[in-house]
N, C-alpha and C positions, 0 to 999 in steps of 0.2 A: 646747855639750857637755852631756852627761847628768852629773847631779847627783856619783853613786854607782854602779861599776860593780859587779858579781856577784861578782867573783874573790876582791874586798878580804873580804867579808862570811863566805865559810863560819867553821861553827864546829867546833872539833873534836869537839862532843859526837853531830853527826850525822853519817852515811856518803852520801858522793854515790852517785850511782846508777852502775854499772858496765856491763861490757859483759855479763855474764852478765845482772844483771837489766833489762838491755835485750831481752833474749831472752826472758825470761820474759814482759815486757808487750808485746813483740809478739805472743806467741803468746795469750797472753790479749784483747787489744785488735787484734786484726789492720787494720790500714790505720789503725787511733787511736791511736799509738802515736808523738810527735813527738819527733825528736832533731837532727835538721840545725840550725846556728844561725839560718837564715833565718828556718826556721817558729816558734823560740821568741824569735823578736824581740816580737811581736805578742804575748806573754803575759809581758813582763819589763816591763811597766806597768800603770798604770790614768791618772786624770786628776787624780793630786795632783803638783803641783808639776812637777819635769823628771825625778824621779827613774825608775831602773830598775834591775832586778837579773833578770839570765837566771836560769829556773830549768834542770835537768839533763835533767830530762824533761817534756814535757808529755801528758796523759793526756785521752783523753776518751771516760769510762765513757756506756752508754747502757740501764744495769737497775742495781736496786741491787745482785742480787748482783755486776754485776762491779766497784763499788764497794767492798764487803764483801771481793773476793777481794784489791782492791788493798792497803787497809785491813790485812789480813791481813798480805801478805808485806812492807810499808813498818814496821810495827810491828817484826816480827819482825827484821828488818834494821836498825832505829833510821834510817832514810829519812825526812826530815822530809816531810813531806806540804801545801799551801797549796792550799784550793778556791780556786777566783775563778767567776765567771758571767760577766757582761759588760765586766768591769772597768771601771766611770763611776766608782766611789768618791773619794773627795777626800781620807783618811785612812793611803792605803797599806794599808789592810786587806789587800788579797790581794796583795801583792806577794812574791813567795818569795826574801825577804832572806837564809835561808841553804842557798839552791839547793835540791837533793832536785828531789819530784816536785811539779807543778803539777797538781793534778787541777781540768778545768774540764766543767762542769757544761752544756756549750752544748747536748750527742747529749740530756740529760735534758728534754727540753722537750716532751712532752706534758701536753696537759688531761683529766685522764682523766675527771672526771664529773662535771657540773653539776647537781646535784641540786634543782630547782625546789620539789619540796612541802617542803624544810627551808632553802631559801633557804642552800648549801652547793657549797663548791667543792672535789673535790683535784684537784690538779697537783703536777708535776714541777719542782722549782727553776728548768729552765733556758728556760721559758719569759715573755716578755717581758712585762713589767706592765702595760702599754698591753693587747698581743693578749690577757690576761686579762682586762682591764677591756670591749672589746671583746665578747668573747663571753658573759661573764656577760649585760650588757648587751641582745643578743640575746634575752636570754629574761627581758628585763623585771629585772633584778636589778644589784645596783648594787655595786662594789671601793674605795670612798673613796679610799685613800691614793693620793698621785700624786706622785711626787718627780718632780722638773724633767726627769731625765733616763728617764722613763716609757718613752717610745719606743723605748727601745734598753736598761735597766739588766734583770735577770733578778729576777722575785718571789724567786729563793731572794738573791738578793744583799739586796732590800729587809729580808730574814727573820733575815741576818746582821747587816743595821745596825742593824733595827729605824727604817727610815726612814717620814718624816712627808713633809712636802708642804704645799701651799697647802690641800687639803680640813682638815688634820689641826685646823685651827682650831675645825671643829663635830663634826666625826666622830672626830677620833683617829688615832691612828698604826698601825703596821703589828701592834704587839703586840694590839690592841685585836680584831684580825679572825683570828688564827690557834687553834684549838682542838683541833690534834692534830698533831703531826710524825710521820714515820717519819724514824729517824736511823739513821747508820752509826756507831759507836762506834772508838775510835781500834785497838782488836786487832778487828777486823770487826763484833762483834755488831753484828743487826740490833732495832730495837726502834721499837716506838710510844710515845712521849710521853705519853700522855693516852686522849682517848675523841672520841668527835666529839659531843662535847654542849656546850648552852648554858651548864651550871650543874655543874661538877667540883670536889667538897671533898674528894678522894680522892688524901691523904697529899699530898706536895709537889709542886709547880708545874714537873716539867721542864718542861713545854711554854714555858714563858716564864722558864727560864731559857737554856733554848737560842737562847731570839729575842736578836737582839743579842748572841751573844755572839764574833760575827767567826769563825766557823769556826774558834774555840780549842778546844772539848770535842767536837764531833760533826762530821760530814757530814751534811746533809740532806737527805734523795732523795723524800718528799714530802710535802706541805702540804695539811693541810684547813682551808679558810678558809670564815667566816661572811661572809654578803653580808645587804645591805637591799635593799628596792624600791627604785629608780631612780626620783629626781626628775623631776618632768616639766617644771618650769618655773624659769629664773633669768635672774637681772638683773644686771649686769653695770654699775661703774661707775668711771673713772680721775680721782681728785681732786688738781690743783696744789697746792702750798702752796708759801708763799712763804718758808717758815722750816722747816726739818728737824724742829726741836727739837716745832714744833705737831706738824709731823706724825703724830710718835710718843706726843704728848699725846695726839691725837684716838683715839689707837686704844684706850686704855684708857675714853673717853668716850664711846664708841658702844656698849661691853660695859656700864657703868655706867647706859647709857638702857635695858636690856634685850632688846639686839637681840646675837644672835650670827648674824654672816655665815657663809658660807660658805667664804670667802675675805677673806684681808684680808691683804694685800702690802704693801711699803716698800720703795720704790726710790730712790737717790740722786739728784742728775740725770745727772750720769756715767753711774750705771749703765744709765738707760736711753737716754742719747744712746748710748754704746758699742754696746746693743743692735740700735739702729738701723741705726748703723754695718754690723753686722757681718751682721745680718738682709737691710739696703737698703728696711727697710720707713720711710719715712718720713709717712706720713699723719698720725700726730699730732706737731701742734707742741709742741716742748717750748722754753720761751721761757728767754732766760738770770736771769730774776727767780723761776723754776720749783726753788726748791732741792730739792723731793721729792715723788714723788706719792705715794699708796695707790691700789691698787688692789682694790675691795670688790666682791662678790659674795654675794648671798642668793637660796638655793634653795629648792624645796621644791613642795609641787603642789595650795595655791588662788594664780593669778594677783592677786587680790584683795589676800592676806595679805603677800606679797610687795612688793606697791607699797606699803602698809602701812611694813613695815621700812623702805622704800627714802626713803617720805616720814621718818621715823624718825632715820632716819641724817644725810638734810640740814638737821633740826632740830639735830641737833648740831653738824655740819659748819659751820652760822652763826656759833657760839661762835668761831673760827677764821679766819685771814686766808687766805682761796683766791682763788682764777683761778677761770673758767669749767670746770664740771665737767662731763666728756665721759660720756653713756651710749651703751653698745651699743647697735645699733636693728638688728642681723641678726646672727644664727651666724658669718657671716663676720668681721663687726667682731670677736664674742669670740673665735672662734679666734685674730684678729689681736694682740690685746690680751695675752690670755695665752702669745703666743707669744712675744713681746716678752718679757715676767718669764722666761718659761722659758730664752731663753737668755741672760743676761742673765752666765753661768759660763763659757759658751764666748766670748761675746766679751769677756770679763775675760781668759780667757786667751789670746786673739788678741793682744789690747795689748802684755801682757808676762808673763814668771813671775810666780807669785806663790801665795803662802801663804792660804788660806783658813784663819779661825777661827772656828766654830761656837760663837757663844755663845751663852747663853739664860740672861733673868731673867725673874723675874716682870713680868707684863707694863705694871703699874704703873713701873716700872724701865725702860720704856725707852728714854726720854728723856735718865736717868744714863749710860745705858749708851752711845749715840748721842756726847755729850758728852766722856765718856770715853777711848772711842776715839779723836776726833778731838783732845784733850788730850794722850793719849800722843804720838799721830801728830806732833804739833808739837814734845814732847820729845826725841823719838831720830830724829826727821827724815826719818818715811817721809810716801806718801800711800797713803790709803786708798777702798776702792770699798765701802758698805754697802749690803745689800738683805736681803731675809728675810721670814718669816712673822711680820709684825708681831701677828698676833692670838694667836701663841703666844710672843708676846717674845723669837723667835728670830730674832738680828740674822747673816747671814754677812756678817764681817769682809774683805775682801779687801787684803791688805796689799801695795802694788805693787812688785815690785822695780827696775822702768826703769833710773834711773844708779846705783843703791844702788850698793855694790863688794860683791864676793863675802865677803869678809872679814866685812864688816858682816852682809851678809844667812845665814852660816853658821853664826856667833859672836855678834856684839851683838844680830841680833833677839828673840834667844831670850829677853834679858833683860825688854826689850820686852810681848813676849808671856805672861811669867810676869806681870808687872807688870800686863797687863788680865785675865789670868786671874783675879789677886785679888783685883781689884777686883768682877768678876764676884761670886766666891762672896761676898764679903761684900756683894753685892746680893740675895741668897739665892740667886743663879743656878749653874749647873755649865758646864762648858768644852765641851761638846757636845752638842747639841741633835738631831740627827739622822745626821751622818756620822759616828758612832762614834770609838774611840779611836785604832784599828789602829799603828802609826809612829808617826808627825806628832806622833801629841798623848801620850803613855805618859809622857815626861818629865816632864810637867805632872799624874799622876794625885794623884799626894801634896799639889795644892792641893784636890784634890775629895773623898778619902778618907785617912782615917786608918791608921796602920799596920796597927792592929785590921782594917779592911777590908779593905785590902790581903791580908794573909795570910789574911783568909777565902777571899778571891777565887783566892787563888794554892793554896789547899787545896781547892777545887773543881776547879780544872784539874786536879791533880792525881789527884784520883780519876774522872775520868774519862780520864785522859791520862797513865796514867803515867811512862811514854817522853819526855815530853813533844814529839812529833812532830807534832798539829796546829797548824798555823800558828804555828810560835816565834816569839819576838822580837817580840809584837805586845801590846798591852793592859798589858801588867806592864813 
């Protein structure tokens, strides 16, 4: 059974959408315009946990003005309004917990201009991160960020979380590549963020306050991102250890020798037996003395400097009790490799429910933090699945439900989870590292910010949202 149905959820401060203004967005949105419950089954989730909540409508604009027009009459009517893209999130971000309309961003998916002599892109949110990375690509130019779920998540969803990935260890996260929005503002206006330049001191940063902020102050219809040249050449490499705790030691010791990967992963054995599992890819042995691998990668475009690092790395890696350490020797191995980490979420949730927690310490810390976890886990008697971008000390937590009782996993985990929350911050870390706050994690914001914060934060929505009808119930 699903978590949380839709019915329990409306609020009285918002108006479900009627049969009048069902009329209206059909004649606005003709043939986009979804109301049957079959078609809005498919938009009352994403991939956090089991939950779901049907929204009243679902919408799917394909220009900004008919965004701006929706925008308009949802304001004017107090219609809560929730973008979603593709819905991979793992936070509840776009879930429309107090029904209204879903507006989803799928018709917005054009690349409108790859501009080579400024190394520049804009597009449309509702196109796929991957088919972005893809055709930059094309023309010799390079989209760093890659979250696991690449293949199928939308750049404008990446733009909401502000999501990172395996590259984000040398290159940076999604905030790092954007330099101008076109947004919808919550009563329609339409506006650009910024400029499309490298270098903007001109008065306040929307542009990056809108990244990450979960579709609570604006809609997004589209994106100009900065790209690099495209790496020519990388090495690829899967390291056993026979102890967890090294593993996460090594990863601070390889930044320490002056090598920064390109890649630098941490998988439990679990997580990548399950992988296996659920992949059928079985070609690497994972031995039961295998407590965790890393998985490294260093890019870049002299061959030379690269083996360089690569000898580098196994200087250090000697410091360390390992197994034989596997290198790619073809595109096929790495696609193989990396396809293993990448699903390594879906077949966590093949297994069973369960709660992801995004956490992130410094990355000296993540050993404490490794320990921690599995400390708790032994106190209130779950088990847990770890993997993550160890080079950015972002560990995801997988917390298994299997025989837990409902009771426990509804009620007691939470205590649990407040519990390595604070442990986190007082490892200087914060409670989410790249899937954002949305749902899931809002309970837990008062371990990461101050009240002071708080009501900054809630004074910003505010004036951008006065109504408050972008995406309620989420972040605060």
């Amino acid at each position: 059974m699903f978590a949380v149905m839709q019915s329990q959820q409306f609020s009285d401060e918002f108006n479900q959408p009627t049969a009048v203004d069902l009329l209206y967005f059909e004649q606005l949105l003709p043939g986009r315009c979804l109301s049957e419950r079959a078609q809005l089954e498919a938009y009352s989730h994403d991939h956090t946990e089991d939950l779901i909540f049907y929204p009243g409508l679902v919408l799917l604009p394909n220009s900004t003005e008919e965004v701006s027009k929706i925008m308009q009459y949802c304001n004017a009517q107090k219609i809560a309004v929730t973008a979603a893209g593709a819905r991979t999130g793992l936070s509840g971000g776009c879930l429309p917990i107090h029904g209204g309309v879903l507006l989803s961003t799928e018709k917005l998916n054009r690349i409108i201009d790859i501009d080579v002599k400024n190394a520049q892109v804009m597009t449309e949110p509702g196109v796929i991160t991957e088919e972005l990375q893809n055709a930059v690509r094309e023309k010799g130019l390079f989209y760093p960020p890659d979250p696991a779920s690449k293949g199928s998540c939308f750049i404008g969803g990446n733009i909401s979380e502000n999501s990172g990935g395996p590259k984000a260890v040398k290159y940076g996260v999604t905030k790092d590549y954007v330099l101008n929005l076109e947004i919808v503002l919550a009563d329609g206006t339409v506006m650009w963020t910024g400029a499309n330049v490298l270098k903007n001191a001109t008065g306040y940063n929307l542009t990056q306050l809108v990244v990450g902020s979960e579709g609570t102050l604006a809609i997004v219809t589209k994106i100009v991102l900065k790209l690099l040249p495209h790496p020519t050449h990388d090495l690829l490499m899967l390291v056993p250890f026979f102890d967890a705790q090294q593993a996460c030691e090594a990863v601070a010791a390889i930044f320490q020798a002056g090598i920064t990967p390109s890649g630098l992963e941490f998988m439990e054995q679990n997580a990548l037996r399950w992988s296996q599992a659920f992949s059928g890819d079985y070609t690497i042995e994972v031995k039961d003395t295998h407590a965790a691998h890393l998985l490294i990668e260093v890019d870049g475009f002299d061959p030379e400097q690269l083996m360089k690092e690569c000898e580098g790395i196994l200087g250090v890696l000697d410091q360390f009790q390992t197994d034989e350490i596997l290198f790619a020797e073809s595109e096929a191995q790495k696609t193989a490799l990396w396809s293993l980490r990448r699903k390594v979420g879906e077949a966590v949730k093949v297994q069973s429910v369960y709660k992801e927690e995004d956490t992130v310490v410094p990355r000296y810390q993540l050993p404490n933090l490794l320990s921690t976890v599995k400390a708790i886990g032994q106190k209130y008697g779950f088990e847990s699945v770890c993997y993550g971008h160890a080079g950015d000390g972002n560990l995801h937590v997988n917390i298994i439900k299997g025989d837990l009782s409902e009771t426990f996993w509804q009620e007691e985990l939470t205590d649990a989870i407040r519990e390595l929350f604070t442990e986190v911050i007082r490892m200087g870390g914060t409670i989410s590292g790249e899937h954002g706050i949305g749902l899931v994690q809002k309970p837990y914001m008062d371990l990461a910010f101050s009240q002071t914060g708080l009501s900054l934060m809630r004074g910003i929505k505010k004036v951008f949202d006065p109504n408050g009808i972008l995406n309620p119930g989420k972040i605060f």
